[in-house]
C-alpha positions as CSV (number, residue, x, y, z in Angstrom):
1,X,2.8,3.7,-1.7
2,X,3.5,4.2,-5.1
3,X,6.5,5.8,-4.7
4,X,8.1,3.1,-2.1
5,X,7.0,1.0,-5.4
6,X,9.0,2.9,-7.9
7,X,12.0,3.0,-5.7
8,X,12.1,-0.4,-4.7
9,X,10.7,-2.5,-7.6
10,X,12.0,-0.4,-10.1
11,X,8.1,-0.2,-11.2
12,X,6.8,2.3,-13.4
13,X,4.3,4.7,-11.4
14,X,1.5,2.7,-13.5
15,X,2.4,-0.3,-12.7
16,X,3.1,0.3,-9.1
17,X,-0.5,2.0,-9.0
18,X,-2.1,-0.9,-10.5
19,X,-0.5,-3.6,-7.8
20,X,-1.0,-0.7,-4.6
21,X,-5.1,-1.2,-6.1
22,X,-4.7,-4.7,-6.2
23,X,-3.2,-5.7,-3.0
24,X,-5.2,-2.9,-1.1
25,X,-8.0,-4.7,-2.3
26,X,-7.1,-8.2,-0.7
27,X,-6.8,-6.7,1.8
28,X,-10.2,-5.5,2.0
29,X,-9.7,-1.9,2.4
30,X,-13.0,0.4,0.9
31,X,-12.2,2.1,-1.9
32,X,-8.7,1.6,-2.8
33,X,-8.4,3.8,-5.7
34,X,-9.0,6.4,-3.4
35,X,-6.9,5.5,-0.7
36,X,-3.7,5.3,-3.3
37,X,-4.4,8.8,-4.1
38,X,-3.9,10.5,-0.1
39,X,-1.5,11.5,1.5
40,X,-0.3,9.7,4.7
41,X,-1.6,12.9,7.4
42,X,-5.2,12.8,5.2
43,X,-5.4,8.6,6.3
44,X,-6.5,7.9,10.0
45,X,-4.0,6.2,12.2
46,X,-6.0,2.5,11.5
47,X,-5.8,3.0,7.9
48,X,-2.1,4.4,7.9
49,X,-1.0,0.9,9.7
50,X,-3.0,-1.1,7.2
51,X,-1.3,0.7,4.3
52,X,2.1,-0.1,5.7
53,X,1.1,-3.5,6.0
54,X,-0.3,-3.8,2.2
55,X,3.0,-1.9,1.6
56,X,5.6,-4.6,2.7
57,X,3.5,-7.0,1.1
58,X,3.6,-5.5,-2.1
59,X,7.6,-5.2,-1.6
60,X,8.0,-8.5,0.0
61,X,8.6,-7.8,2.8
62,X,7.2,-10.1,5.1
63,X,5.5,-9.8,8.4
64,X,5.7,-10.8,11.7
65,X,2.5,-11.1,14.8
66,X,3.0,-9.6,17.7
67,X,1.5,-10.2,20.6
């Protein structure tokens, strides 16, 4: 996520920590200073789309229901 950030922001890596925390956390997701710090294989599949999801949010991005 952080690195997306950097690329696409033009962030620095503390800054793009600091809003990955913050919108990880609006999202509800348990303990996202840890989550920020895996790698995608170490997340389950769940948490890996939830991520993406927090991710184009944070790039704005937006996104779409299916059904």
């Amino acid at each position: 996520m952080i690195e997306t950030l950097v690329e696409n922001k033009n962030l620095f890596k503390k800054e793009a920590k600091k809003v990955s925390i913050k919108t990880l956390e609006k999202m509800n997701i348990n303990a996202p200073q840890e989550v920020v710090k895996k790698y995608p294989h170490q997340l389950s599949g769940g948490m890996l789309q939830r991520c993406m999801i927090v991710l184009s949010l944070s790039i704005g991005v937006g996104y779409h229901y299916c059904r």
